[in-house]
Steps between C-alpha positions, in 0.01 A plus 500: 500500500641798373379842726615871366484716760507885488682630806399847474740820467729405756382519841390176613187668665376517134538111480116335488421228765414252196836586336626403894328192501637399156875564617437275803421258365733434203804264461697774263455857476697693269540866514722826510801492780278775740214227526698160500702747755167528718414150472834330639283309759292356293603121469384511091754511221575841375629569162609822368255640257782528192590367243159505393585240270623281799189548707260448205703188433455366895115603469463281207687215694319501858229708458270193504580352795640775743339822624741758339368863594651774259552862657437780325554844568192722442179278353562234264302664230623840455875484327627171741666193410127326464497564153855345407384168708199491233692604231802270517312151697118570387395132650600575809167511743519798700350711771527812538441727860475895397708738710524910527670621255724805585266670218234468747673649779592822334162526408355418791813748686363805234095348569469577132269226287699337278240294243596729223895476519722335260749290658830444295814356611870570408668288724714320298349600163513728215441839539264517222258326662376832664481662171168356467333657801616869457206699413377831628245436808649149517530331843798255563673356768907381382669224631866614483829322601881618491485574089206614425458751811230800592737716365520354156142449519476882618756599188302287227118687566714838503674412141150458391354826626308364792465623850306401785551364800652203668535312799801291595446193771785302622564190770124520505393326861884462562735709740567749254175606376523811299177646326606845292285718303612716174462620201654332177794741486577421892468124358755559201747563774404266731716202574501194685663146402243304729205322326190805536163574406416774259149641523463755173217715471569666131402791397 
């Protein structure tokens, strides 16, 4: 049985009792060091969470006939490694517990509605992927990473003549929680080689 659990933005607080359950009860979990890290009691198996290859490959293997539990930063279904399980071992029977994505929690930190937001993520992709969602009175929130920062985000909408606002949210539920507030030229200039949230309101 093959359980992919989403673990939330980073503070275990976030973590849902049934994703609890699930990790209690499995014979392998695989994950990131933080949450392996956390889980050093825990008499179960743990794996590290890459090579994807590797763990797709040990999925394939024993998912059948040992509980293998999966975490996931974020949810599963929003830009996680869910969709490269399916991709790369579509036979594989899976369930799948939803967790708080760190989308959420800015939202929920601003207590703005989010239902008509695009979400788009850079984090490890091609820039042009954002090209798509830049429109005047657009509404997007930016997964960025360590190449493709707010910044360059903040420099691209400026090259094209657009200004706005933006709001940057790092370590979301973590120790470092940082929520700031600009507008797109404070964003052009704005730096940070952390994985962040971009919430654009373009004008």
């Amino acid at each position: 049985m093959i359980t992919i659990v989403g673990v939330g933005p980073g503070s275990p607080d976030y973590l849902a009792p049934i994703g609890r359950k699930a990790i209690e009860a499995a014979d392998i979990i695989a994950g990131g060091a933080d949450w392996l890290g956390r889980l050093s009691g825990h008499p179960a198996e743990k794996i590290d969470i890459q090579p994807i290859a590797d763990l797709v490959d040990r999925l394939k293997e024993e998912g059948d006939v040992k509980r293998i539990v999966v975490l996931v930063s974020g949810d599963p279904g929003l830009f996680s490694l869910l969709h490269v399980i399916k991709r790369d071992a579509p036979a594989l029977s899976l369930t799948v517990v939803p967790g708080i994505s760190a989308a959420q929690v800015l939202f929920a930190r601003l207590a703005l509605d989010w239902s008509e937001v695009d979400f788009v993520s850079l984090h490890g992709r091609t820039f042009d992927k954002l090209d798509k969602f830049i429109a005047r009175g657009a509404k997007v929130c930016v997964f960025t990473d360590a190449v493709n920062t707010p910044g360059k985000v903040g420099r691209a909408l400026a090259a094209r003549g657009f200004s706005g606002k933006a709001v940057v949210g790092e370590d979301l539920t973590g120790p470092d929680e940082a929520i700031r507030e600009m507008g797109l030229d404070k964003l052009a200039i704005y730096e940070t080689t952390r994985m962040s949230l971009v919430y654009l309101e373009i004008e």
